[in-house]
VOBA-1610 file (N, C-alpha, C; in pm, whole numbers, padded with zeros to 5 digits, always signed):
BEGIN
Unk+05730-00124-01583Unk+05683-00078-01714Unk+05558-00155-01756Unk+05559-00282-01751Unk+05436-00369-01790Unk+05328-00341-01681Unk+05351-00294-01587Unk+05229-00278-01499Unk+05217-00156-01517Unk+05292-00061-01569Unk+05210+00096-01640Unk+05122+00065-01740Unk+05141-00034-01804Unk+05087-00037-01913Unk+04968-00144-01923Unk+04936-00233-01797Unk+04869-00308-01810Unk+04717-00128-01695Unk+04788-00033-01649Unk+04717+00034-01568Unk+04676+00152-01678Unk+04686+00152-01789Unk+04722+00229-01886Unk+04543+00150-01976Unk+04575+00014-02039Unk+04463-00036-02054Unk+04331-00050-01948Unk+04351-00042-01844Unk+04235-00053-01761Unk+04162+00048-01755Unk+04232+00193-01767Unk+04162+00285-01753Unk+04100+00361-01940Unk+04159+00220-01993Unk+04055+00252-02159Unk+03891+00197-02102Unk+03877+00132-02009Unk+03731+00066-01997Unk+03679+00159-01926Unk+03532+00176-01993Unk+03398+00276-01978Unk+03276+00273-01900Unk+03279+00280-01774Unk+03156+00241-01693Unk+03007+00376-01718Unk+02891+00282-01735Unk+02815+00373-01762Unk+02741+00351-01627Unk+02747+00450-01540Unk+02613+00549-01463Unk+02516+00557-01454Unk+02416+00472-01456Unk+02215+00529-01474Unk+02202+00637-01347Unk+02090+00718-01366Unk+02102+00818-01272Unk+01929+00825-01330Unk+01756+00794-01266Unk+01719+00827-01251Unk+01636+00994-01207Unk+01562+01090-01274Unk+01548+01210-01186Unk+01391+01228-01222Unk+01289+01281-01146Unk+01179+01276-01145Unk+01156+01431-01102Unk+01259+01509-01072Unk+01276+01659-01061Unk+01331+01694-01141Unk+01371+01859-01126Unk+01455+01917-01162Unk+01588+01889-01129Unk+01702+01869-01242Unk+01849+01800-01179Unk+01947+01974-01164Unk+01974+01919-01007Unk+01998+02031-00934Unk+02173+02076-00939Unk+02259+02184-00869Unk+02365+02150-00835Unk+02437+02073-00734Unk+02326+02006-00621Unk+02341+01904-00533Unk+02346+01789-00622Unk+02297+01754-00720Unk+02263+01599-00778Unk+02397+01603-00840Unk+02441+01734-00936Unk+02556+01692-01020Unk+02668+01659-00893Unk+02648+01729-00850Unk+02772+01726-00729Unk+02766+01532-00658Unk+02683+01512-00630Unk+02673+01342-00617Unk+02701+01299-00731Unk+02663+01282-00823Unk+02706+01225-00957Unk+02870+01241-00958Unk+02886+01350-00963Unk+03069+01367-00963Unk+03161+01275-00878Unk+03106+01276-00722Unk+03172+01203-00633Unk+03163+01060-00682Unk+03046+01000-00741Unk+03036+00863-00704Unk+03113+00850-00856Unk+03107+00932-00959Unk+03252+00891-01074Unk+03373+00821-01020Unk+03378+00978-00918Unk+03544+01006-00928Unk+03611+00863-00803Unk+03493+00812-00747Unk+03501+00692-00595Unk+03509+00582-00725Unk+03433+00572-00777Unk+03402+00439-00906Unk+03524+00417-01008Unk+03591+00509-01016Unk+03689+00541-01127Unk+03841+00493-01067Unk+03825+00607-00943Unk+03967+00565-00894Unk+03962+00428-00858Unk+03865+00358-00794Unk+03856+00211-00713Unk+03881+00127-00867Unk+03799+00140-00897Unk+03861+00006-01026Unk+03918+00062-01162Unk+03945+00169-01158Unk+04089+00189-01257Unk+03971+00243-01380Unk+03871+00287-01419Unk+03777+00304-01517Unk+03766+00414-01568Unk+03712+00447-01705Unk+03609+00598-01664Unk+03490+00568-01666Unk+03413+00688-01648Unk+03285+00706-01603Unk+03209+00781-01694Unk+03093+00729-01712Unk+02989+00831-01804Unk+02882+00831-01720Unk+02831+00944-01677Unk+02676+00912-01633Unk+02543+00944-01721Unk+02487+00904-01742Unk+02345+00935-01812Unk+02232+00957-01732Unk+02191+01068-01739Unk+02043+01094-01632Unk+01952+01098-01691Unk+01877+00968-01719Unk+01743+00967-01738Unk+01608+01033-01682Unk+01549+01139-01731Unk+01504+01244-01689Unk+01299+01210-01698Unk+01238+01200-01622Unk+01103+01207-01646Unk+01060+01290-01728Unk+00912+01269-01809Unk+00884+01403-01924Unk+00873+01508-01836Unk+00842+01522-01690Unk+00809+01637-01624Unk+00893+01727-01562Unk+01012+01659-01613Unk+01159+01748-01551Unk+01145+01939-01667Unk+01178+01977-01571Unk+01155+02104-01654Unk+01249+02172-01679Unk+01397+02171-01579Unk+01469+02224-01598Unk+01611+02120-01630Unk+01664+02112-01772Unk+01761+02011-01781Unk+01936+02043-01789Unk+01943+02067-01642Unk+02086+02127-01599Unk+02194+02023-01628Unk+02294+02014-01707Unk+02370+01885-01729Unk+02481+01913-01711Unk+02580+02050-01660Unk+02704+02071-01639Unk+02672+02155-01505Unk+02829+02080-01425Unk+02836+02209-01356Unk+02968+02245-01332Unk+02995+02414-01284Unk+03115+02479-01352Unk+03204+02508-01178Unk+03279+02468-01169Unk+03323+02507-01014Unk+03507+02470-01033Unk+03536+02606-00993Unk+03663+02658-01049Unk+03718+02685-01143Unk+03792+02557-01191Unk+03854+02574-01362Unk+03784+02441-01398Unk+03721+02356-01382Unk+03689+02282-01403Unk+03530+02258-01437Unk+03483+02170-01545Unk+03327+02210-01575Unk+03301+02026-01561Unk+03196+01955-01498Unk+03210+01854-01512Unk+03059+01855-01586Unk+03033+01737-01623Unk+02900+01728-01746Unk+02839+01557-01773Unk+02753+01569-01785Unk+02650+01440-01809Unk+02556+01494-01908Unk+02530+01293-01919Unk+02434+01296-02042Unk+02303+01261-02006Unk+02246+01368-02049Unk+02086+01393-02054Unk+02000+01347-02120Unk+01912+01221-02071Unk+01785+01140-02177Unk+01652+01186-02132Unk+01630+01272-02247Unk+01457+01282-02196Unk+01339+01224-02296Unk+01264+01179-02184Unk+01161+01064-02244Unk+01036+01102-02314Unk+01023+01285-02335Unk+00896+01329-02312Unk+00856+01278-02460Unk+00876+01265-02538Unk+00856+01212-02693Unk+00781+01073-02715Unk+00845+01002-02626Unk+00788+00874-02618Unk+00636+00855-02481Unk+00528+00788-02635Unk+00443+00791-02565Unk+00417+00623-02450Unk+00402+00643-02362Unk+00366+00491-02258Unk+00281+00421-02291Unk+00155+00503-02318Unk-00002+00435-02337Unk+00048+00345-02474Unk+00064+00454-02550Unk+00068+00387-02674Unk+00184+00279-02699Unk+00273+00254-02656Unk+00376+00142-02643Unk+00298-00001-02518Unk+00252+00061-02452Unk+00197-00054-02367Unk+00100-00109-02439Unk-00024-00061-02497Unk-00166-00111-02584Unk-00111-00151-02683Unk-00003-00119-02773Unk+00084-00193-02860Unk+00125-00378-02860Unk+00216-00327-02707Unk+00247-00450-02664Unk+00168-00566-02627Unk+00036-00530-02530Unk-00051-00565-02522Unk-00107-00655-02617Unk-00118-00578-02725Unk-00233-00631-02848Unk-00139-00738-02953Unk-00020-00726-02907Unk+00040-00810-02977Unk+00059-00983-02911Unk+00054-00919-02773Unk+00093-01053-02703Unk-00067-01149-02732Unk-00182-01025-02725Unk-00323-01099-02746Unk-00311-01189-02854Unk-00223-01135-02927Unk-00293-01234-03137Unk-00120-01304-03094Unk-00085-01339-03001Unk-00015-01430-02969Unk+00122-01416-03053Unk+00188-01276-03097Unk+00292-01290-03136Unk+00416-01234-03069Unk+00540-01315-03057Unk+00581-01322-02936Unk+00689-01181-02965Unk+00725-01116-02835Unk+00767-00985-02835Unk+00972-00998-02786Unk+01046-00935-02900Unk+01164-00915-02869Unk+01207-00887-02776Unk+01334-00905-02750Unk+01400-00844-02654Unk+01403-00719-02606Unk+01408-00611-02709Unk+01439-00451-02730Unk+01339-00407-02688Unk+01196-00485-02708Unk+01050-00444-02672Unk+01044-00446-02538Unk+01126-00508-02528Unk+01063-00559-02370Unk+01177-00470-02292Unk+01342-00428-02332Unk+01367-00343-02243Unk+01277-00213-02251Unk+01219-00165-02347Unk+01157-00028-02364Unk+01050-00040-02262Unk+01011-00112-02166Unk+00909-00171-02110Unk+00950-00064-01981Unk+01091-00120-01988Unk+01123-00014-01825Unk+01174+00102-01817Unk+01126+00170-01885Unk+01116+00301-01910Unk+01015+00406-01952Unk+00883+00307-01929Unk+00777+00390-01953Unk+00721+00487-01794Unk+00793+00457-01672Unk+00748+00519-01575Unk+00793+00647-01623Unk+00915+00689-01688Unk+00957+00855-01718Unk+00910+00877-01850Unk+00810+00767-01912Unk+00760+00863-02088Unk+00645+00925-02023Unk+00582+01032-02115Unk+00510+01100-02127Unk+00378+00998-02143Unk+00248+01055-02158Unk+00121+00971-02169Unk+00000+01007-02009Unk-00125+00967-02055Unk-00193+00984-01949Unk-00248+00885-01886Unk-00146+00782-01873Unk-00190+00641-01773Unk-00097+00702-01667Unk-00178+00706-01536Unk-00105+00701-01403Unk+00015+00566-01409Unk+00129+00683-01337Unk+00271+00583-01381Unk+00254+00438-01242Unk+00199+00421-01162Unk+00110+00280-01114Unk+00120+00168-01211Unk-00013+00263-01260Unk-00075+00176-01356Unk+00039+00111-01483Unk+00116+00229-01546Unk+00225+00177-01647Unk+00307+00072-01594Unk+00346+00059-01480Unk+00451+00005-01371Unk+00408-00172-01401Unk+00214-00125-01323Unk+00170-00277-01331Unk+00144-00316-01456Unk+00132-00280-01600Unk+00101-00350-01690Unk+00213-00363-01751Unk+00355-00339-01729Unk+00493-00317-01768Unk+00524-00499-01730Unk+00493-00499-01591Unk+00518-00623-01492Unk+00435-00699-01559Unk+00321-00668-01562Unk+00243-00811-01670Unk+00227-00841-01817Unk+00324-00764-01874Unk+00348-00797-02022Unk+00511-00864-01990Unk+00570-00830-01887Unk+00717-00922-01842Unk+00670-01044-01860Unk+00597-01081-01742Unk+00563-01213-01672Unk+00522-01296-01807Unk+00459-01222-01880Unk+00394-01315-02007Unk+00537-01331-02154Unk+00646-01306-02131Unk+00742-01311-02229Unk+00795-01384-02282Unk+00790-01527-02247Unk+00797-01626-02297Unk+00949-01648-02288Unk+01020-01697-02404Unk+01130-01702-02441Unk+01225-01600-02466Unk+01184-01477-02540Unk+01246-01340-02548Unk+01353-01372-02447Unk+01375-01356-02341Unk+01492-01344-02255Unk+01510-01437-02113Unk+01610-01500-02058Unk+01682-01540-02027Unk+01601-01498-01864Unk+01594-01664-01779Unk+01541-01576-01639Unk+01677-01465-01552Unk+01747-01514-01579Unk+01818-01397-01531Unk+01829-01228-01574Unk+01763-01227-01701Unk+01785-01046-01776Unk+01616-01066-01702Unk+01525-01144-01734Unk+01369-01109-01639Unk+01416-01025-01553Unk+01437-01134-01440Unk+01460-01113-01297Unk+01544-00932-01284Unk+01636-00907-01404Unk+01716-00791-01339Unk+01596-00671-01428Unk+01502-00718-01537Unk+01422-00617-01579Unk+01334-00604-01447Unk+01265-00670-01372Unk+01173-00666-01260Unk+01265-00593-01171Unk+01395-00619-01122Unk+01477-00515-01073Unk+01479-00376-01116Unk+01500-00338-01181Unk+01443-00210-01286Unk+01354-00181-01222Unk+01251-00203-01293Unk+01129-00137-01264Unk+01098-00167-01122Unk+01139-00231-01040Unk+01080-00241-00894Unk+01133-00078-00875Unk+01292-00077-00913Unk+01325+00037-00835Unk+01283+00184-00856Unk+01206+00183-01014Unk+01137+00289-01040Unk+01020+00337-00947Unk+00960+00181-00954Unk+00825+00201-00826Unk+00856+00235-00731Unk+00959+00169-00640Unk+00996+00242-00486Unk+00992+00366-00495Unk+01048+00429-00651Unk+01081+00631-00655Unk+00974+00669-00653Unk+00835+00628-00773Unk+00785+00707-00845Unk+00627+00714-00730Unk+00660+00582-00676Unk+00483+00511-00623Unk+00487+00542-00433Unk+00333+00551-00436Unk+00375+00549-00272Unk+00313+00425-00230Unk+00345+00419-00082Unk+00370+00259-00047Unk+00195+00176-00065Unk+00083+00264-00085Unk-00007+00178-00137Unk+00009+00097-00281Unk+00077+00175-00354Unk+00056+00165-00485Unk+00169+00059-00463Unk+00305+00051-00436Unk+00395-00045-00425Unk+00349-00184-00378Unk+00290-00168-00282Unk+00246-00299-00208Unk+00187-00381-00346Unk+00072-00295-00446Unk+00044-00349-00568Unk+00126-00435-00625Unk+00262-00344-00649Unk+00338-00414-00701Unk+00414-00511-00702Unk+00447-00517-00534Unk+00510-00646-00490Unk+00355-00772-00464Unk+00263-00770-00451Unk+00180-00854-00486Unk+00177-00908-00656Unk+00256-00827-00727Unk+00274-00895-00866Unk+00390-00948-00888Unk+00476-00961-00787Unk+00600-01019-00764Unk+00624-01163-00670Unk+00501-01146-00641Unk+00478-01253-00512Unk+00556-01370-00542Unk+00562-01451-00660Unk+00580-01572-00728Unk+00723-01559-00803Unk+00780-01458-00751Unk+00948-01435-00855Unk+01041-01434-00764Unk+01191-01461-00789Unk+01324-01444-00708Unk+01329-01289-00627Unk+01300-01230-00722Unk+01258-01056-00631Unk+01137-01044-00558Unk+01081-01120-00575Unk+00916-01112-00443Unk+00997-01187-00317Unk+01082-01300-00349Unk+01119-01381-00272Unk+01208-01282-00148Unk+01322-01229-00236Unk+01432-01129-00113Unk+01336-01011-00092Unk+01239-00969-00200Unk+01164-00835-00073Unk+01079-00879+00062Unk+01026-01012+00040Unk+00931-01090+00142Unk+01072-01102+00241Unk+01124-01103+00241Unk+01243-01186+00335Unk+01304-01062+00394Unk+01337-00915+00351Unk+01356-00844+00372Unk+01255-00743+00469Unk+01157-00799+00428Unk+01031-00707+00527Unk+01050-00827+00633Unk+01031-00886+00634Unk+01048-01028+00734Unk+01143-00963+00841Unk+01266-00944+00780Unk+01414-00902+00907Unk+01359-00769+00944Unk+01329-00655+00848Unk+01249-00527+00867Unk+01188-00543+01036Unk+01106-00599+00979Unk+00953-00647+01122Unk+01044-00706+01235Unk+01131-00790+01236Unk+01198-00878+01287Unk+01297-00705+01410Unk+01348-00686+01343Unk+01438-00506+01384Unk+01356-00420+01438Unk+01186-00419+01415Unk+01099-00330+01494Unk+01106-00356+01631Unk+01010-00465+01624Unk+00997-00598+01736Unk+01109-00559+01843Unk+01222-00585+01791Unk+01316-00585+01888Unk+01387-00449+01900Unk+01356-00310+01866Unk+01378-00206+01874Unk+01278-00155+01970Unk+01164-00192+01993Unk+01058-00159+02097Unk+01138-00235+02204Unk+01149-00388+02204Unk+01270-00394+02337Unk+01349-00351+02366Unk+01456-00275+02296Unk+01557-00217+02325Unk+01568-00086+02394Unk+01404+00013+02376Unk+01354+00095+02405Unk+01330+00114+02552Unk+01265-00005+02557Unk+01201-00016+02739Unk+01318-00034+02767Unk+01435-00150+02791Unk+01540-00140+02843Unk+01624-00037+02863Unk+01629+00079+02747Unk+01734+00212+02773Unk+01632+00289+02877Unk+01507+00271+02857Unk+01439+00388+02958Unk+01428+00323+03125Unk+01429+00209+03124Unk+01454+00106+03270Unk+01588+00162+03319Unk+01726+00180+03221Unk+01795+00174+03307Unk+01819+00334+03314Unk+01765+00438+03220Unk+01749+00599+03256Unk+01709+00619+03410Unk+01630+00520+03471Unk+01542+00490+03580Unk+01628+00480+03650Unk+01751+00374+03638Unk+01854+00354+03787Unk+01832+00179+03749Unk+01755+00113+03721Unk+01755-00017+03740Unk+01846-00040+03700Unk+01888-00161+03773Unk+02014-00277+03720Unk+01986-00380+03598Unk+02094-00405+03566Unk+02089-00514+03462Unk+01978-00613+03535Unk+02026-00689+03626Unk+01944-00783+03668Unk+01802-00787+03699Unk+01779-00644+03764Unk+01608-00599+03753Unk+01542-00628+03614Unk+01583-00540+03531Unk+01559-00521+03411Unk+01545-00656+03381Unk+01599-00757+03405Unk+01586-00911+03348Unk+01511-00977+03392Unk+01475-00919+03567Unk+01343-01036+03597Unk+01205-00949+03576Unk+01192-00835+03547Unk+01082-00741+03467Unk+01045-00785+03408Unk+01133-00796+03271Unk+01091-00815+03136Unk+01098-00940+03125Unk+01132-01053+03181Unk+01158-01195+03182Unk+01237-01248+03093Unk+01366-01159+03046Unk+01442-01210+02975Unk+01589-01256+03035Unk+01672-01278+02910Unk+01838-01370+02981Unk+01869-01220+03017Unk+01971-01286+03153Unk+02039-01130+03206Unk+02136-01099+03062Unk+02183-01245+03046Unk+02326-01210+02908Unk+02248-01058+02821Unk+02150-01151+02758Unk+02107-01080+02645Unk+02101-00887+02677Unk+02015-00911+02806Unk+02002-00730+02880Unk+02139-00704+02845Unk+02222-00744+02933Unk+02378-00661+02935Unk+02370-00619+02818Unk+02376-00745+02683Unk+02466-00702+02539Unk+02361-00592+02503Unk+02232-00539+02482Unk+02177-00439+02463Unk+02251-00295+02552Unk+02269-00317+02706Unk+02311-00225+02752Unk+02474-00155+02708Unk+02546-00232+02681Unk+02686-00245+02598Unk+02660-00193+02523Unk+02589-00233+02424Unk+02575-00173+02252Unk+02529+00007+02284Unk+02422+00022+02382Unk+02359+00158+02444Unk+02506+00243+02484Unk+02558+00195+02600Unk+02685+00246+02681Unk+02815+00325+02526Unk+02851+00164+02429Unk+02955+00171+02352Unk+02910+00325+02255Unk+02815+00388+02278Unk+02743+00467+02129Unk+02681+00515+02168Unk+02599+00627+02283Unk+02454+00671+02334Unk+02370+00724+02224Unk+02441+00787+02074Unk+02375+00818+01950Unk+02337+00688+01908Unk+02337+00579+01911Unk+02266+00518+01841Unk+02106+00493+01897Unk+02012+00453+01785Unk+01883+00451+01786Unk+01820+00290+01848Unk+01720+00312+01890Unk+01708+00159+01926Unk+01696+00064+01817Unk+01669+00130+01678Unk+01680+00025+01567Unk+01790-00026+01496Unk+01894+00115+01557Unk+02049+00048+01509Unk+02065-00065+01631Unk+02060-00060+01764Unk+02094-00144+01834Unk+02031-00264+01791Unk+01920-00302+01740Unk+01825-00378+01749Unk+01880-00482+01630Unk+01942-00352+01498Unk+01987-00422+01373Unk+02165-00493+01405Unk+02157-00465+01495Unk+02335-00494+01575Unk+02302-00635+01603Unk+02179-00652+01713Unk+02161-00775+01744Unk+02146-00888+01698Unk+02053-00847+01587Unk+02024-00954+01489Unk+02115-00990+01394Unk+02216-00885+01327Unk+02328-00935+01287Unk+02424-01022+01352Unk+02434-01009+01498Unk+02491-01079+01560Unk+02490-01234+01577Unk+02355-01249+01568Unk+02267-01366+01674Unk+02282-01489+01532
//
């Protein structure tokens, strides 16, 4: 009875959902949204709300969908009202005459990639990041660090990888420049050794032996085998899954 009832309170607690969309939200998206509720809900005993924060350029704002007897539904935020330019030159001009900017100001910061306005969303991204960096006290390095999280992940959506690279050059000097540098690092690290893994599957397509293959390429016979194993155990895998096998390993 007390554990009905202690399972009874758990499922009074309310998990909220962010859900990014820079399209039109489709019947594929609700349909993901639904699953990852109903996975989130059952696993830790919760409910679920999702909110889809919608770019001003979304045109079509589909928020239910109806399949059987059942209609499932989300909540729809659209940004087109709120202008970017004018909240950024705001912010801007305030930090100039040196008066220092709230908390609330500064979340509204990461949400100007989906307002409306005619600054390329780049550009909003990078002056978003440099009215952060300049915040003084307002907040706590840990809410920073997860606002730069934010908005990094807007940029990965919204920017392509010239414009990103921008952005992680304005990150260079933060805990999140730190794990994306480190992450391209293992990235490069998984190429590297996915081009080896390559020549070795096509050496032994050839007929060569393990041991050929080792005085070829001048590597340990060990190491050849465990590539050929990982090849043999899986022939679908790619040389970059094998490659990401290894390095997890090693």
């Amino acid at each position: 009875m007390e554990k009905e009832k202690q399972k009874e309170k758990q499922t009074e607690v309310t998990e909220i959902h962010l859900e990014f969309e820079s399209d039109a939200v489709t019947d594929d998206d609700l349909r993901r949204f639904r699953e990852y509720e109903a996975a989130t809900s059952r696993t830790f005993h919760v409910a679920v709300i999702t909110y889809v924060i919608c770019s001003s350029k979304v045109k079509r704002l589909k928020a239910a969908l109806a399949e059987g007897i059942n209609v499932y539904h989300v909540k729809i935020i659209r940004l087109k009202d709120d202008d970017a330019d004018q909240l950024l030159s705001g912010l801007e001009e305030k930090q100039k005459q040196g008066i220092p900017l709230e908390k609330a100001e500064l979340v509204s910061l990461l949400l100007t990639p989906l307002m409306s306005g005619s600054m390329e969303i780049g550009d909003r991204i990078i002056k978003s990041f440099g009215i952060l960096k300049k915040s003084g006290d307002a907040v706590t390095e840990m809410e920073l660090e997860k606002m730069y999280a934010v908005l990094y992940t807007l940029a990965d959506k919204f920017l392509s990888e010239k414009e990103l690279n921008r952005v992680k050059e304005m990150l260079a000097m933060t805990k999140l420049g730190t794990m994306l540098f480190n992450d391209g690092k293992a990235e490069g690290r998984a190429e590297g050794k996915a081009e080896l893994v390559a020549i070795i599957r096509k050496k032994r397509k050839k007929g060569h032996n393990i041991s050929d293959i080792a005085k070829a390429l001048e590597l340990d016979m060990v190491y050849v085998k465990e590539v050929a194993d990982l090849i043999d155990e899986d022939p679908a895998r790619t040389d970059l899954q094998v490659a990401e096998i290894l390095i997890s390993q090693s």
